[in-house]
C-alpha positions as CSV (number, residue, x, y, z in Angstrom):
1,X,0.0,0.0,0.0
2,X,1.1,3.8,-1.2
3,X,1.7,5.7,2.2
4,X,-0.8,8.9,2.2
5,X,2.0,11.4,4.3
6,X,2.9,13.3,1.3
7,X,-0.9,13.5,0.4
8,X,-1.5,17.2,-0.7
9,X,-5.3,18.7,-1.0
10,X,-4.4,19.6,-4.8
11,X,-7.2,19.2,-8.2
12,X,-6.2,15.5,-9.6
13,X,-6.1,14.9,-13.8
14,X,-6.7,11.5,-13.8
15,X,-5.1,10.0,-17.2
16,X,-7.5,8.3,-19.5
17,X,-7.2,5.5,-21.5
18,X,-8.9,6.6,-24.5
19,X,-7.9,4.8,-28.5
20,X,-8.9,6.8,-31.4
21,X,-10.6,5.1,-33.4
22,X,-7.7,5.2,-36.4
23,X,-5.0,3.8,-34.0
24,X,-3.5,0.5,-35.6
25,X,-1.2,-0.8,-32.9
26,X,0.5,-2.7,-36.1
27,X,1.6,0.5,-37.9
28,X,4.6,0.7,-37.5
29,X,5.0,5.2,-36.6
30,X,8.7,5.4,-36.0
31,X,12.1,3.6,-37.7
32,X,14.2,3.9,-35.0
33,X,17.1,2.4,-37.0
34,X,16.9,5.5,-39.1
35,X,17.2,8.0,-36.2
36,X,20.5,9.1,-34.7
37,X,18.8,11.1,-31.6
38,X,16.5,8.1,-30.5
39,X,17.5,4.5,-29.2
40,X,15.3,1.6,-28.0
41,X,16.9,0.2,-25.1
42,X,16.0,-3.6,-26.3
43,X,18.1,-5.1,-23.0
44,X,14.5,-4.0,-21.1
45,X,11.2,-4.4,-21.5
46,X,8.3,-3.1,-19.0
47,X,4.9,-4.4,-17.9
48,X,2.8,-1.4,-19.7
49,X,-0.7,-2.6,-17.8
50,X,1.4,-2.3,-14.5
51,X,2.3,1.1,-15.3
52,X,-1.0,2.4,-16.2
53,X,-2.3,0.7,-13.2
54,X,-0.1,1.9,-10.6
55,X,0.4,5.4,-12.2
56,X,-2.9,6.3,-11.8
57,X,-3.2,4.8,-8.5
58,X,-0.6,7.0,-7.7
59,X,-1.4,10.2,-9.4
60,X,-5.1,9.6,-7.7
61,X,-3.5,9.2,-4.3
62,X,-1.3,12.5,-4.2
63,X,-2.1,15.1,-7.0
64,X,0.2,16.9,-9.1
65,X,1.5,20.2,-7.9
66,X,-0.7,23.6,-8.8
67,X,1.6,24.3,-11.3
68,X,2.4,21.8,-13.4
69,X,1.5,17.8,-14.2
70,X,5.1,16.0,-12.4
71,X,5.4,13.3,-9.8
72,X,8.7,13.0,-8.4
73,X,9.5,9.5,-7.7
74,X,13.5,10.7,-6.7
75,X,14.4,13.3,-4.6
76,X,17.3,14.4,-3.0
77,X,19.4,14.7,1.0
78,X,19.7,18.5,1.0
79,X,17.7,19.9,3.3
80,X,16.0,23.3,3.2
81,X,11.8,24.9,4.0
82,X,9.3,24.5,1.5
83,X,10.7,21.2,0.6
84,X,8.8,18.5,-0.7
85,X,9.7,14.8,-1.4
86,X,7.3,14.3,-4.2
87,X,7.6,17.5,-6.0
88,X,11.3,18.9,-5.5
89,X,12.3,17.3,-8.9
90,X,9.4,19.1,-11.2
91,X,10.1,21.2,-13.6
92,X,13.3,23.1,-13.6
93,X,16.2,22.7,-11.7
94,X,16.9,26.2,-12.4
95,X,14.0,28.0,-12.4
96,X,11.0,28.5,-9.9
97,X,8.4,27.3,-13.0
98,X,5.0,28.0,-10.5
99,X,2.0,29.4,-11.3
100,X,4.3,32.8,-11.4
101,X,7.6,32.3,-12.8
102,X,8.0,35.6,-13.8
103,X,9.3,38.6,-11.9
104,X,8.3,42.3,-11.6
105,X,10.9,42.7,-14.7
106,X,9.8,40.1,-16.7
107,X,12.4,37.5,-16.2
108,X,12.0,33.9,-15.1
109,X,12.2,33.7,-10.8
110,X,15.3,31.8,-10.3
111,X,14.8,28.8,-7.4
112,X,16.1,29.7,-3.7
113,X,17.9,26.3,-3.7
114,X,19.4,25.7,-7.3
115,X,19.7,21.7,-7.8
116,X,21.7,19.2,-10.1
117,X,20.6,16.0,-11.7
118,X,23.1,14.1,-9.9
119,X,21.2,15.4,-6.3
120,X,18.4,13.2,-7.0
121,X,20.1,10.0,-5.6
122,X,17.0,9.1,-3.3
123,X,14.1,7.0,-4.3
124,X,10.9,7.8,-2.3
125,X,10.3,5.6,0.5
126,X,6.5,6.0,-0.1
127,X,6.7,4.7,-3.5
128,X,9.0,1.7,-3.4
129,X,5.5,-0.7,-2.6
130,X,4.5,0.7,-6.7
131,X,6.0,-1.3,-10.2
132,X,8.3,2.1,-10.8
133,X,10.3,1.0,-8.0
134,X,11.4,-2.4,-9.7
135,X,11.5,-0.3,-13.1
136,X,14.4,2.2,-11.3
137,X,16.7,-1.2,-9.7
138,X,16.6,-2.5,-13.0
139,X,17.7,0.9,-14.9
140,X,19.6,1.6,-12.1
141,X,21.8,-1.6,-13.3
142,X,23.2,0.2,-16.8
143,X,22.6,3.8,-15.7
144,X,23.3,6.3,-13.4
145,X,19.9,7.7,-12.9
146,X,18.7,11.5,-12.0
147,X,15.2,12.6,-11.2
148,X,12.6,9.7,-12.1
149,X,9.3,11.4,-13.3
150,X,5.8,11.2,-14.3
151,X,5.1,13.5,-16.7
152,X,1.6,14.2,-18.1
153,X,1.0,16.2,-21.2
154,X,-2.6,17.3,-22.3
155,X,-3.8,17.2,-25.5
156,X,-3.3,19.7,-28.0
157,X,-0.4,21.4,-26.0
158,X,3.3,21.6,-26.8
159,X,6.4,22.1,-25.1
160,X,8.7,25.3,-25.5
161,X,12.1,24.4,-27.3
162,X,15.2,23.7,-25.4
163,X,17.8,21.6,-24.1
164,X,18.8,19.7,-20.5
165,X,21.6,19.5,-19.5
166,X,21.4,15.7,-19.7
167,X,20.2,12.7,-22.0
168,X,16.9,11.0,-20.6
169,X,14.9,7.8,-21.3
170,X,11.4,8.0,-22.2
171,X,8.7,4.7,-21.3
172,X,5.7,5.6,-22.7
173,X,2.7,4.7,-20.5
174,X,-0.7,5.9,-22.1
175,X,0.2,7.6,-25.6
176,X,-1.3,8.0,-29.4
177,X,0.7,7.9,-32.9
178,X,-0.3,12.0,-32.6
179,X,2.2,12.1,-29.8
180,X,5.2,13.3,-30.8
181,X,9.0,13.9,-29.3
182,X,11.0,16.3,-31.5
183,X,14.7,16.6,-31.0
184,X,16.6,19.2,-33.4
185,X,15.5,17.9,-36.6
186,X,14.1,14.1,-36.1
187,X,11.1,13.7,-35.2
188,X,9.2,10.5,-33.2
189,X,6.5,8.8,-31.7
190,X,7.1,7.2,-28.2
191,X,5.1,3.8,-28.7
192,X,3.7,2.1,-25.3
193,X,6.1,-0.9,-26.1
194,X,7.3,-1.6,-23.3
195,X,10.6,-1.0,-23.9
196,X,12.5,2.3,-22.7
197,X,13.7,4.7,-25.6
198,X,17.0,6.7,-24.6
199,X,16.6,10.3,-26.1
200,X,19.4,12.9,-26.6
201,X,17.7,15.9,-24.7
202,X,21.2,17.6,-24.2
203,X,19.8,19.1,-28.0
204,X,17.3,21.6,-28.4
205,X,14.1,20.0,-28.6
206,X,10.3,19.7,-27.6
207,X,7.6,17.3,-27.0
208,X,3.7,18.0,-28.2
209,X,0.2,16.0,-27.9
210,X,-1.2,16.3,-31.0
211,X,-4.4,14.5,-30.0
212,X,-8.2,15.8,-29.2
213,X,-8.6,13.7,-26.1
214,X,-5.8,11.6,-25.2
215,X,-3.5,12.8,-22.0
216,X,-0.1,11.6,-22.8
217,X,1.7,10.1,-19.8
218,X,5.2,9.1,-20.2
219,X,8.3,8.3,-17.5
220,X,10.6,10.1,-18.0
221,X,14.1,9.5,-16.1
222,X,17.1,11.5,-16.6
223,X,20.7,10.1,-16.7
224,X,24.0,11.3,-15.1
């Protein structure tokens, strides 16, 4: 059972598993052989049911922050006020993304406590009872992992173009052939395989949902 002590009183998006009615799970959307930037990680393969099950058991149980759609699994030992275990490694590491990033002048708020992908070194203890936990032992065999996210994106939104500051590996939980990842100039669909795709996001890229109705939910882990 998923400890409720992190539970926070916030508005819950619950991800649904709605299938267009032109998906063809045989199509095949992306050659990944023919891609440079992308690379499925064929040494693992995920239980997919498992993930939807326990991720929205999960996202049901404790919310997403006000400002954006990001669970945490990882967090890290530094201690400091304001700090919480579930939602210390959404968004930027840099940059105080809330519901008002910007300052008086215009300029993205900088965070009090500025962090580093290497930080995130603890798993949370709450979390270890859910499937994720086995998925992040058996990444944690070939990879030096960061922050170890949920990451919800609704549909017809985009992401702004940039880079991290490291490469991360994408499992697709509940997506559609309209979901798209876009790095520099290859573009690919994130298919609910299975199987973990390693994506260079140290270029400049972005992600979008081009569905009407599907939320995309994807884990998304980032590598030290």
């Amino acid at each position: 059972m998923l400890s409720r002590s992190s539970k926070l009183p916030f508005a819950v998006e619950v991800p649904e598993l709605i299938v267009p009615v032109n998906y063809n799970t045989k199509d095949n959307y992306s050659d990944f052989s023919k891609l440079s930037l992308f690379s499925k990680l064929t040494d693992f393969q995920f239980d997919v049911e498992q993930m939807q099950k326990d991720s929205k058991q999960i996202i049901s149980e404790y919310g997403f922050p006000p400002s954006m759609n990001q669970i945490c699994f990882t967090h890290t030992t530094k201690d400091y006020s304001d700090k919480n275990l579930l939602y210390e490694g959404c968004g930027s590491l840099t940059y105080a993304w809330d519901l008002n990033p910007y300052d008086k002048n215009g300029e993205l708020k900088k965070r009090p406590v500025p962090l580093l992908e290497k930080d995130f070194t603890e798993f949370n203890q709450d979390l270890k009872g859910s499937y994720f936990y086995h998925i992040y032992t058996e990444l944690s065999k070939a990879y030096r992992l960061g922050r170890f996210r949920l990451m919800l994106l609704m549909p017809k939104k985009c992401l702004s173009w940039h880079s991290d500051t490291e490469d991360r590996i994408h499992l697709a939980i509940n997506t559609d052939p309209a979901c798209r990842l876009v790095i520099e100039d290859e573009c690919a669909h994130i298919p609910n395989d299975g199987f973990p795709y390693f994506c260079r996001t140290h270029k400049f890229h972005s992600a979008f949902n081009g569905s009407h109705k599907l939320k995309r939910l994807h884990l998304v882990i980032g590598t030290v």
